[in-house]
C-alpha positions in Angstrom: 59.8 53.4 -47.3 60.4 54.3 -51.0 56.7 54.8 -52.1 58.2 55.4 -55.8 59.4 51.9 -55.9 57.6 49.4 -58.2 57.0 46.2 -56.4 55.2 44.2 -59.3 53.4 44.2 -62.4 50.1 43.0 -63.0 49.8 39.5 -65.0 46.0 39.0 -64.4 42.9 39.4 -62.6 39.1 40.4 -63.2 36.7 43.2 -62.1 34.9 40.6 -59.7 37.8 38.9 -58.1 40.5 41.1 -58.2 43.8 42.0 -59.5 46.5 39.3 -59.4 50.5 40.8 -58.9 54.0 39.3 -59.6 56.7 40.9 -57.2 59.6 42.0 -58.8 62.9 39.9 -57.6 64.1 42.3 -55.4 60.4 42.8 -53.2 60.7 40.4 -49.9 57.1 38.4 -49.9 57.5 39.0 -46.1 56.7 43.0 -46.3 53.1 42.4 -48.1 50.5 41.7 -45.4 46.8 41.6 -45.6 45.4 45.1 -45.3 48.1 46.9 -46.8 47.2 49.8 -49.5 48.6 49.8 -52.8 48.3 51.8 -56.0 48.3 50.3 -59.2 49.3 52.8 -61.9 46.8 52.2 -65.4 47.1 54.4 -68.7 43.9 56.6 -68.0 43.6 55.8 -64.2 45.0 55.0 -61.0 43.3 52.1 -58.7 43.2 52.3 -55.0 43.5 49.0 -53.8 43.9 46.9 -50.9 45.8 43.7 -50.7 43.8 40.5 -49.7 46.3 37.6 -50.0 49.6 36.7 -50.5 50.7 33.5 -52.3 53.8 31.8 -53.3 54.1 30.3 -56.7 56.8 28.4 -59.0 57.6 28.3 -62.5 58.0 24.1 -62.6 56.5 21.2 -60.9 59.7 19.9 -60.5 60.9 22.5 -58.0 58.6 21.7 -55.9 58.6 18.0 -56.0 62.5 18.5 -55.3 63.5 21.5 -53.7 66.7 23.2 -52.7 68.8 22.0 -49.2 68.0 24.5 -46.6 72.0 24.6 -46.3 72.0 25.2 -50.5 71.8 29.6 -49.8 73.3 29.8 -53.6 70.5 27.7 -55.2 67.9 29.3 -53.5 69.3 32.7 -54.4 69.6 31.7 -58.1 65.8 30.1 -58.2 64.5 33.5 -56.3 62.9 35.9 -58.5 62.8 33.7 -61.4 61.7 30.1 -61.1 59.9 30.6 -57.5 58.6 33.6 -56.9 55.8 35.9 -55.0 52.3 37.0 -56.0 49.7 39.3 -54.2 46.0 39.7 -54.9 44.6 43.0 -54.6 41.1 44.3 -54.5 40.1 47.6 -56.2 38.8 50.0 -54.1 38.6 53.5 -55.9 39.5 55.1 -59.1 41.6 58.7 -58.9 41.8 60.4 -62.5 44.0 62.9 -62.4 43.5 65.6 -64.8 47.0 66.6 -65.6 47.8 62.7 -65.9 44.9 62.3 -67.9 45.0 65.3 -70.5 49.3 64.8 -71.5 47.8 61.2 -72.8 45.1 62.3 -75.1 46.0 65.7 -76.0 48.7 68.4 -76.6 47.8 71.6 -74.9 49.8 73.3 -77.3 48.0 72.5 -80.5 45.9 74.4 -81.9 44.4 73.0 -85.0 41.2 73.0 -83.4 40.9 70.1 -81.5 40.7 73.0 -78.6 36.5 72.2 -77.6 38.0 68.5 -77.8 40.6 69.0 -75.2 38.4 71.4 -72.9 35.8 68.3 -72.7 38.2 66.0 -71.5 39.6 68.1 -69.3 36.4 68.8 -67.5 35.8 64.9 -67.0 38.6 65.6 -64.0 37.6 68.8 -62.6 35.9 67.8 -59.5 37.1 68.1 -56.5 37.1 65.3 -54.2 39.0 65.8 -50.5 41.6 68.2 -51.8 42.7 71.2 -53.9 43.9 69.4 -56.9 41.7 68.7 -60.2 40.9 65.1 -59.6 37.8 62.7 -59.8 37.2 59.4 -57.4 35.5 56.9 -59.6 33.7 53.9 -58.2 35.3 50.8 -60.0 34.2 49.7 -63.0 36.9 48.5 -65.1 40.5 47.2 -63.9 44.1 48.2 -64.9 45.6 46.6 -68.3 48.2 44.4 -68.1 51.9 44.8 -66.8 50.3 47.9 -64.9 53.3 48.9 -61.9 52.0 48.6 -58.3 53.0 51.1 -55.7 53.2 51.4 -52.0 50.1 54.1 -51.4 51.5 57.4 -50.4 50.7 60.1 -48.0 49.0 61.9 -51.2 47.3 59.1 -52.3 46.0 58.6 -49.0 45.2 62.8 -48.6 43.3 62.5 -52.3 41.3 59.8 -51.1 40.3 60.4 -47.1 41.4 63.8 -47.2 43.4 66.1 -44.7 42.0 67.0 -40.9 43.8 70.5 -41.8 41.3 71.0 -44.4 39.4 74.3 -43.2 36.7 73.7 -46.5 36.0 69.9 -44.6 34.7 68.9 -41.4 37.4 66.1 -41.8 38.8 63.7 -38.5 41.5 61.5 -38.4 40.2 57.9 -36.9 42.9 55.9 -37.4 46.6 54.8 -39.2 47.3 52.6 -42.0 49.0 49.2 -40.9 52.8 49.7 -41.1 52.2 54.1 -42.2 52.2 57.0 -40.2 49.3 58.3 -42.2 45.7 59.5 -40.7 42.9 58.2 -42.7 40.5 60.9 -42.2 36.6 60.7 -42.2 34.3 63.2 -43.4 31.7 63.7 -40.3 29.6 65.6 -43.0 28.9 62.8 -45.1 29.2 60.2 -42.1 26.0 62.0 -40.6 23.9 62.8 -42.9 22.5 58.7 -43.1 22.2 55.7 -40.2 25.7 54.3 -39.0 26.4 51.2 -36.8 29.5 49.7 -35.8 30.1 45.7 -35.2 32.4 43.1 -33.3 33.3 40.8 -31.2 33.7 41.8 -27.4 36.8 43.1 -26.9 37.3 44.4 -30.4 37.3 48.3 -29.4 33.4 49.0 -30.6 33.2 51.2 -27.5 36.4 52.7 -28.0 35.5 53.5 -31.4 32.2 54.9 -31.1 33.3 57.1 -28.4 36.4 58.1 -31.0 33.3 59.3 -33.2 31.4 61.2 -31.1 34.5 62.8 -30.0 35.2 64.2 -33.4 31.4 65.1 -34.2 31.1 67.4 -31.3 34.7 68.7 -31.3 33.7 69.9 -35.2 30.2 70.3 -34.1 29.1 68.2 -37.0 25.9 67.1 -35.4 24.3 67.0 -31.7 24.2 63.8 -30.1 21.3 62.2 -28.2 23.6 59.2 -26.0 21.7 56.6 -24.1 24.7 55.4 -22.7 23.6 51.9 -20.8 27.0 51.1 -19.4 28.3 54.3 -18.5 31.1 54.3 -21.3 30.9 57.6 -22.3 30.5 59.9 -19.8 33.3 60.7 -17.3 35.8 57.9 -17.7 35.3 54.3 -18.8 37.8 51.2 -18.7 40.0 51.1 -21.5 40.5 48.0 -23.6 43.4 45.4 -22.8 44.7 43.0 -20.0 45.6 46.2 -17.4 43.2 47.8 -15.3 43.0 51.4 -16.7 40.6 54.4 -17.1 40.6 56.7 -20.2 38.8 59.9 -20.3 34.9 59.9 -21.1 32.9 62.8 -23.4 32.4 64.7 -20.1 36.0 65.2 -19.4 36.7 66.3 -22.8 34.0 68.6 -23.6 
């Protein structure tokens, strides 16, 4: 996957429903799925976003009151890209400001005609920092990318700037999970996750056991927190029956720690 690859622009969209994308000819609508993290690239900012529909669009009515033959492969290649073509919506998520990004667009760190206590304050706006080493600040959203901003595929570094790293000594980080279609842990910080009141929801069969028990494994393996378990069903003590159609145990709290 070539995370430096542009696969479209954005041609619209507001703060309270979303960015709307054009894919660039050469993006297959079939790789953009629901759930998927992008990263669109603004002037001052970069947007964390997740995509939240796909949708198919055309240029002229009259294409799609006549379409091409399903035998015509050259007319369809010659309408693709152009007259039809593939949007996505996406919803932002987060804000990263990068500092380094941020100060080589509003100032020259080589002049010297004393705009210096200028420079130094905008410098600072991007100083904190948020799940890694490098000068950056997570934003909440409050504004949305201008437009013909390029989208990205979200990269392991976006992902470790955002969740963080479960190497991170300074953090009492723990990977939960992977991205769909990316071999990247999204990592939770148990430090924040216990300092308030946390419940997890579903359906039956939609892995809140096997999730929960995921969570307590990670708070006592980085003895975040001690835990007081009334466990009902016996689901997380030696063993307890994992989820799916075959008849199989996985390992409880006791057999761990």
């Amino acid at each position: 996957m070539d995370f430096e690859q542009p696969l479209g622009s954005v041609i619209q969209g507001s703060l309270s429903q979303g960015l709307e994308v054009r894919l660039h000819p050469d993006i297959l609508v079939e790789d953009m799925r629901v759930g998927k993290f992008l990263v669109v690239k603004g002037v001052r900012a970069h947007f964390f976003c997740m995509l939240t529909d796909v949708l198919l669009g055309t240029s002229s009515e009259r294409i799609m009151i006549n379409p091409p033959l399903p035998t015509d492969d050259f007319l369809q290649s010659v309408l693709a890209g152009g007259s039809t073509y593939g949007t996505i919506e996406l919803a932002p998520m987060l804000m990263l400001i990068i500092s380094s990004e941020k100060s080589s667009v509003y100032f020259n760190a080589n002049n010297d005609n004393g705009n210096n206590k200028k420079s130094q304050s905008i410098e600072n706006l991007a100083s904190f920092e948020a799940q890694t080493s490098a000068e950056i600040k997570l934003m909440p959203v409050k504004t949305i990318p201008s437009h013909f901003s390029q989208v990205f595929d979200a990269s392991e570094r976006d992902f470790s700037l955002v969740f963080g790293r479960e190497d991170d000594q300074s953090r009492r980080n723990f990977a939960v999970g992977k991205p769909i279609d990316m071999d990247v842990p999204v990592c939770l910080d148990l430090d924040r996750f216990v300092e308030r009141s946390n419940g997890i929801f579903g359906k039956s069969g939609t892995g809140k056991s096997f999730l929960t028990r995921l969570l307590l494994s990670g708070i006592i393996r980085k003895g975040a927190a001690v835990n007081l378990i009334f466990d009902m069903h016996s689901e997380y003590g030696w063993e307890a029956m994992a989820e799916g159609k075959q008849v199989n145990t996985v390992k409880g709290l006791k057999q761990l720690f």
